[in-house]
C-alpha positions as CSV (number, residue, x, y, z in Angstrom):
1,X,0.0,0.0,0.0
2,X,1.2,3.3,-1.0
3,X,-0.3,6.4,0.6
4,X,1.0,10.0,-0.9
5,X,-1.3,12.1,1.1
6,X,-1.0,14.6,4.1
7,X,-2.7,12.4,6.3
8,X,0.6,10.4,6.8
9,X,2.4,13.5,7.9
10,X,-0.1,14.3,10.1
11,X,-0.1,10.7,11.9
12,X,3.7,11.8,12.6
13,X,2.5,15.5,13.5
14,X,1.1,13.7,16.6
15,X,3.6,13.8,19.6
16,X,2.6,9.9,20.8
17,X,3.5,8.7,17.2
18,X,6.0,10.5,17.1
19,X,7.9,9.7,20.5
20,X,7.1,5.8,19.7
21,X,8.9,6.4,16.3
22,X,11.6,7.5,17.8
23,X,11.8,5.0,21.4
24,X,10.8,2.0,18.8
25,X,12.8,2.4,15.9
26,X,16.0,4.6,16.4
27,X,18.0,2.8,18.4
28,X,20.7,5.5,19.5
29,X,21.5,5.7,23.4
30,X,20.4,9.8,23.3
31,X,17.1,9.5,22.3
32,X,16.3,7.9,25.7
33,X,17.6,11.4,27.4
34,X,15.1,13.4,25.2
35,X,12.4,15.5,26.9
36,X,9.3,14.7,24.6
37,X,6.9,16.8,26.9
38,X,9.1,20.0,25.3
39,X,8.6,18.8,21.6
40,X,6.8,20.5,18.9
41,X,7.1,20.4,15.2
42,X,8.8,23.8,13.6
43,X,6.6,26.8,13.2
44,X,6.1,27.8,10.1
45,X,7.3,31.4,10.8
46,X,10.8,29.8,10.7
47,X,10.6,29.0,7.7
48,X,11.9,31.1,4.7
49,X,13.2,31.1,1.3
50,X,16.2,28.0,2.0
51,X,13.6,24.9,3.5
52,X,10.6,25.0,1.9
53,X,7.9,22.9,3.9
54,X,6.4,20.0,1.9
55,X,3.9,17.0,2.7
56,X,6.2,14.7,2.8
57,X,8.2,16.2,5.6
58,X,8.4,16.7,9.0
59,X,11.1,18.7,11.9
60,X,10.8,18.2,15.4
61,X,12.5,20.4,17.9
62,X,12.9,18.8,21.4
63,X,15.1,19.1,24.4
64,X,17.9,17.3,25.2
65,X,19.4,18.7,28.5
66,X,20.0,21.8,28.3
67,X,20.2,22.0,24.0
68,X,17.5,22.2,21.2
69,X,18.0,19.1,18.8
70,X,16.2,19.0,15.8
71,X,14.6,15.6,14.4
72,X,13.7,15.8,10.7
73,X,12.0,13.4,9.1
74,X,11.6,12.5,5.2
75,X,8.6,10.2,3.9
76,X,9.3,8.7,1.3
77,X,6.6,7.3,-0.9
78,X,7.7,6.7,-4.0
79,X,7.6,3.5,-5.4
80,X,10.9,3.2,-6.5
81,X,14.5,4.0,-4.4
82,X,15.8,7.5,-5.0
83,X,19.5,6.6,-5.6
84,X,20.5,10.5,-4.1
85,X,18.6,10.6,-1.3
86,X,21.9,11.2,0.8
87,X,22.5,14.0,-1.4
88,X,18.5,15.1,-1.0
89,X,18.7,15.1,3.0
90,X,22.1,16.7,3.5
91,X,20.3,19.8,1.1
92,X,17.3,20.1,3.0
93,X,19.4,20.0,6.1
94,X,21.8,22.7,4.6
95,X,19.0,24.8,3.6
96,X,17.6,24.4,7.3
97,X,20.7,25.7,8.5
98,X,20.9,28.5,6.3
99,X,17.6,29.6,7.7
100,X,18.5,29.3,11.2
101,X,21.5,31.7,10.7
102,X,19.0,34.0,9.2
103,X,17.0,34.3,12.3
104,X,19.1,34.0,15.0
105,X,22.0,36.2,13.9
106,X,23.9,35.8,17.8
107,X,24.1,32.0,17.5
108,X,27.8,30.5,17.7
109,X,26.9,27.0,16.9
110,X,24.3,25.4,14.5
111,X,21.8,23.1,16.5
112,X,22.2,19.0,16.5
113,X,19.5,17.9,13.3
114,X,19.1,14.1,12.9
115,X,18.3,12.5,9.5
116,X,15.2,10.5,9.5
117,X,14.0,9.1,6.1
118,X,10.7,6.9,6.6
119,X,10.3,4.6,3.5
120,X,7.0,2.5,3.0
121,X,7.7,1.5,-0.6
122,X,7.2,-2.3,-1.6
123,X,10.9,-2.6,-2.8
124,X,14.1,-3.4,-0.8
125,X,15.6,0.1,-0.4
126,X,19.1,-0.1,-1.9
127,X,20.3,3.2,-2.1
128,X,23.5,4.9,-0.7
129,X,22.7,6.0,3.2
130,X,26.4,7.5,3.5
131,X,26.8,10.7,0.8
132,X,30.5,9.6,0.2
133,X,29.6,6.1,-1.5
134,X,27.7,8.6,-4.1
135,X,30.9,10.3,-4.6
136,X,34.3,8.9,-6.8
137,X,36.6,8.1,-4.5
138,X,39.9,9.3,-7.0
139,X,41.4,11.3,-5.9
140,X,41.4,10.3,-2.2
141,X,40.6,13.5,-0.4
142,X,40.6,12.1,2.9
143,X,39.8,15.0,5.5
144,X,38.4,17.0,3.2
145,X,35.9,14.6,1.5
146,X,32.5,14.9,2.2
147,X,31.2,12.9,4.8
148,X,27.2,13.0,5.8
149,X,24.3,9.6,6.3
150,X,20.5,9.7,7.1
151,X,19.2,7.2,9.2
152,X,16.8,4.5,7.4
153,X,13.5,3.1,8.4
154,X,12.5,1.0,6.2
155,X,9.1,-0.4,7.0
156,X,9.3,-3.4,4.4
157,X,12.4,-4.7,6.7
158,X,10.5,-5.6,9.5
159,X,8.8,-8.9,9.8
160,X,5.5,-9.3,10.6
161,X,6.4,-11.5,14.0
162,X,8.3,-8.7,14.9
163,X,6.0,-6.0,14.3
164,X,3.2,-8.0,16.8
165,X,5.6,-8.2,19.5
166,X,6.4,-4.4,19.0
167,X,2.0,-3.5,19.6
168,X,2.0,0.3,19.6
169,X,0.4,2.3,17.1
170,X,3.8,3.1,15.0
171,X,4.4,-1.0,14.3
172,X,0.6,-1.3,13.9
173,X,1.1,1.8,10.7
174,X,3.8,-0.6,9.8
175,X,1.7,-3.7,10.0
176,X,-1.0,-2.5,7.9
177,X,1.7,-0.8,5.4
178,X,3.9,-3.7,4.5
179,X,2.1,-6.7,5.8
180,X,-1.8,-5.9,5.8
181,X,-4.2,-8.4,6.8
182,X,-7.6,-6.8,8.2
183,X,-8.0,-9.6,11.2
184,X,-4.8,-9.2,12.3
185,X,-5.1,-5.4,12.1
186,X,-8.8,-6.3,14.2
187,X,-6.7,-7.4,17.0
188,X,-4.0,-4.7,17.2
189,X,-6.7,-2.3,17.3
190,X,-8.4,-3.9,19.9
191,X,-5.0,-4.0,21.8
192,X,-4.5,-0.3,21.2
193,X,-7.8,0.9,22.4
194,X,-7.1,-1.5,25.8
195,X,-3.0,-0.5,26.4
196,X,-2.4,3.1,24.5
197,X,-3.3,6.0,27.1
198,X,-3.3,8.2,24.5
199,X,-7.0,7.8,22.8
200,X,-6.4,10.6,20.7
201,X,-3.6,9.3,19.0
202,X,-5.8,6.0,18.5
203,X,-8.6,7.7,17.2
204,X,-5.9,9.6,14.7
205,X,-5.2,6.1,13.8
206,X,-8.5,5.1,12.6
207,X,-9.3,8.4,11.0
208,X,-6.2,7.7,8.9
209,X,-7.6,4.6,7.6
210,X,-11.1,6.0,6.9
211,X,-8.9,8.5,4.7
212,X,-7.8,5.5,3.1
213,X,-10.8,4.1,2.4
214,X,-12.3,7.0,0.8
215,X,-9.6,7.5,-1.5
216,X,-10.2,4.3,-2.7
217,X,-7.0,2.7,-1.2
218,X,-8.3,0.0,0.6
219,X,-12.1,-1.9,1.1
220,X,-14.5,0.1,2.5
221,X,-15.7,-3.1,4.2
222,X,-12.3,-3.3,6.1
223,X,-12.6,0.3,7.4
224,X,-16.2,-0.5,8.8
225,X,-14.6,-3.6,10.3
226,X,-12.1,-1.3,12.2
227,X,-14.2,1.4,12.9
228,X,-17.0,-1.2,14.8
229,X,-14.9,-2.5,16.8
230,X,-13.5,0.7,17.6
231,X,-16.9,2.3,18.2
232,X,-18.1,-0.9,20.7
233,X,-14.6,-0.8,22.9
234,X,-15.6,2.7,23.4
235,X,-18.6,1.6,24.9
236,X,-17.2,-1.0,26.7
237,X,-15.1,1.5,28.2
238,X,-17.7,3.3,29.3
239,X,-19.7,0.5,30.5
240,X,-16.5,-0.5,31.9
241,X,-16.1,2.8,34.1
242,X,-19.9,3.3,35.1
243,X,-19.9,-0.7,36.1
244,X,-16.3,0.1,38.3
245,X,-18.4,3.4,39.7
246,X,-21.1,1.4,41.3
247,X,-19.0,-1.5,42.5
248,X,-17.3,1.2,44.5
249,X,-21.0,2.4,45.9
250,X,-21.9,-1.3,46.9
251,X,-18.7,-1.8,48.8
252,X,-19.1,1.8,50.7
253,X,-22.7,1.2,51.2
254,X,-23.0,-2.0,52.5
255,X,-19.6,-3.3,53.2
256,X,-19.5,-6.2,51.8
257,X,-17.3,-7.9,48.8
258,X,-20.0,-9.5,47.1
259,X,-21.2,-6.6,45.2
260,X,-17.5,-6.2,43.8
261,X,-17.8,-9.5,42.4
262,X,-21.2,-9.1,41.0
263,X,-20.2,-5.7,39.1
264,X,-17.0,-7.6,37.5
265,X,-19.1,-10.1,36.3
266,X,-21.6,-7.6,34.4
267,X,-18.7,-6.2,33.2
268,X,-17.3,-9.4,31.8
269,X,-20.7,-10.4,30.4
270,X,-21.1,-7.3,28.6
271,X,-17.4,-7.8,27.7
272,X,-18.1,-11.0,26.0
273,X,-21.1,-10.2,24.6
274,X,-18.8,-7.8,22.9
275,X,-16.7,-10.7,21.2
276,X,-13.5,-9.5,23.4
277,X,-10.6,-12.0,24.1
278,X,-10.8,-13.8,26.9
279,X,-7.3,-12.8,28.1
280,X,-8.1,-9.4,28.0
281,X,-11.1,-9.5,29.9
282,X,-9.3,-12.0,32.9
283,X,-7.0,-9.3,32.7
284,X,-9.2,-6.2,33.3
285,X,-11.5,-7.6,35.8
286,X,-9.5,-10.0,37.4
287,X,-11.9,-12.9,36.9
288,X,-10.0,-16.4,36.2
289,X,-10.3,-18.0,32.4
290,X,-12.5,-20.8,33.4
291,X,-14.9,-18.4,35.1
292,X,-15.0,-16.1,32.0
293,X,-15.6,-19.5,30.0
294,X,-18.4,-20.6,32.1
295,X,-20.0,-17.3,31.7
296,X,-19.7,-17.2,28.1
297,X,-21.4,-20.3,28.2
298,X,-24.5,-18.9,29.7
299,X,-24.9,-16.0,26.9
300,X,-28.1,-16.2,24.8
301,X,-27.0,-16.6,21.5
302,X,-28.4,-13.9,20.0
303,X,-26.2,-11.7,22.1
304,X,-23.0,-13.1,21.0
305,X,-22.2,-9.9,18.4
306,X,-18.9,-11.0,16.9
307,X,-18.9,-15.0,17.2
């Protein structure tokens, strides 16, 4: 699957996507010392005639101690490998730099800027990462040659095992880029809904593949797959909370732990009337697999929504 669009960017544009880019995928020692509650993307009042601002990418500015690094990221979504990419980065990086001298004229030193490029083609990327295996070598310049590499994700390299051991939204994007299947996406998003505290980034998600469904690039049918289940683990959730609220009520009114027990098991009924996994429901109510089994058992039919 191929997506060209805005929408892409702005799954990135969100700082939970973002940070789990970064803590899943780039796996250098400093990004762990980053403060992601100071990032933001650049404002586009920094931006002048050098970098011009495209769909395709993306600059973070976030703290690290007491310095401002810059994290820009390149989607690429062409079809085929762009042999010069090296060549494309280090410009867009130069002309970055050019327009940070213009507007802050006391600066001694140029701020840290790390080369992402974020490829979701179908074929193996082959090209270059280091500029100097784009340049002839004869005569050896040594010290003086150029010397500049953009760090590759490439989201065909990654299996699909270990993408479902990964679970966060960025490896589910992955999942449904390189290896798409619409149960096992069914799952994931499931899992997201249960694990990811950020729902906002979740519901970002599944906006981004409504995009895609309207533009043709996948079924519609999958999309209202996704989005139902989506739609009933927010009622869940709900019930989930009002079910927790009066549970609490029983044991302050009358003491006892029987009314704890009896709210866990409407929750896990409505749970599994809801077609949930068993494993997450033992997990959220703390009810035993056997239990949950027996009740399931006991469920007219007719109520059983997903089996």
């Amino acid at each position: 699957m191929n997506i060209h669009d805005s929408g892409y960017k702005k799954l990135f544009s969100n700082q939970t996507i973002f940070r789990q880019l970064l803590e899943t995928f780039v796996n250098q020692e400093w990004v762990n010392q980053l403060d992601f509650s100071t990032c933001e993307t650049l404002d586009k009042s920094f931006i002048s005639q050098h970098y011009q601002e495209t769909e395709s990418d993306l600059i973070y500015k976030v703290q690290l101690h007491n310095y401002e690094v810059y994290i820009y990221i390149l989607i690429e979504f062409q079809s085929t490998v762009e042999p010069f990419m090296a060549l494309r980065v280090l410009n867009y990086i130069t002309n970055f730099y050019m327009d940070y001298v213009a507007n802050h004229q006391q600066v001694k030193k140029l701020p840290a800027v790390f080369p992402i490029v974020l490829y979701n083609g179908e074929e193996r990327w082959t090209a270059p990462i280091n500029l100097s295996d784009l340049i002839e070598q004869t005569p050896s310049l040594g010290a003086f040659a150029l010397d500049f590499q953009y760090f590759l994700i490439a989201e065909n390299q990654y299996s699909q095992q270990a993408l479902l051991k990964i679970r966060n939204i960025v490896s589910t994007l992955f999942l449904a880029e390189s290896h798409y299947d619409v149960d096992v996406l069914e799952t994931e998003l499931l899992n997201l809904f249960s694990s990811e505290a950020d729902k906002g980034a979740v519901s970002l998600f599944l906006n981004w593949f409504k995009q895609l469904a309207l533009h043709g690039r996948i079924a519609t049918e999958d999309y209202e797959s996704l989005e139902t289940i989506y739609r009933n683990e927010e009622e869940v959730r709900t019930m989930l909370i009002t079910a927790l609220e009066k549970e609490k009520q029983q044991i302050y009114h009358s003491g006892h732990l029987e009314g704890k027990r009896e709210g866990k098991i409407e929750t896990a009924q409505a749970m599994l009337a809801k077609g949930m996994e068993i494993g997450l429901i033992a997990e959220i109510t703390q009810l035993s697999q056997e239990q949950l089994l027996q009740l399931k058992a006991q469920l007219p039919v007719n109520e059983m929504l997903y089996q």
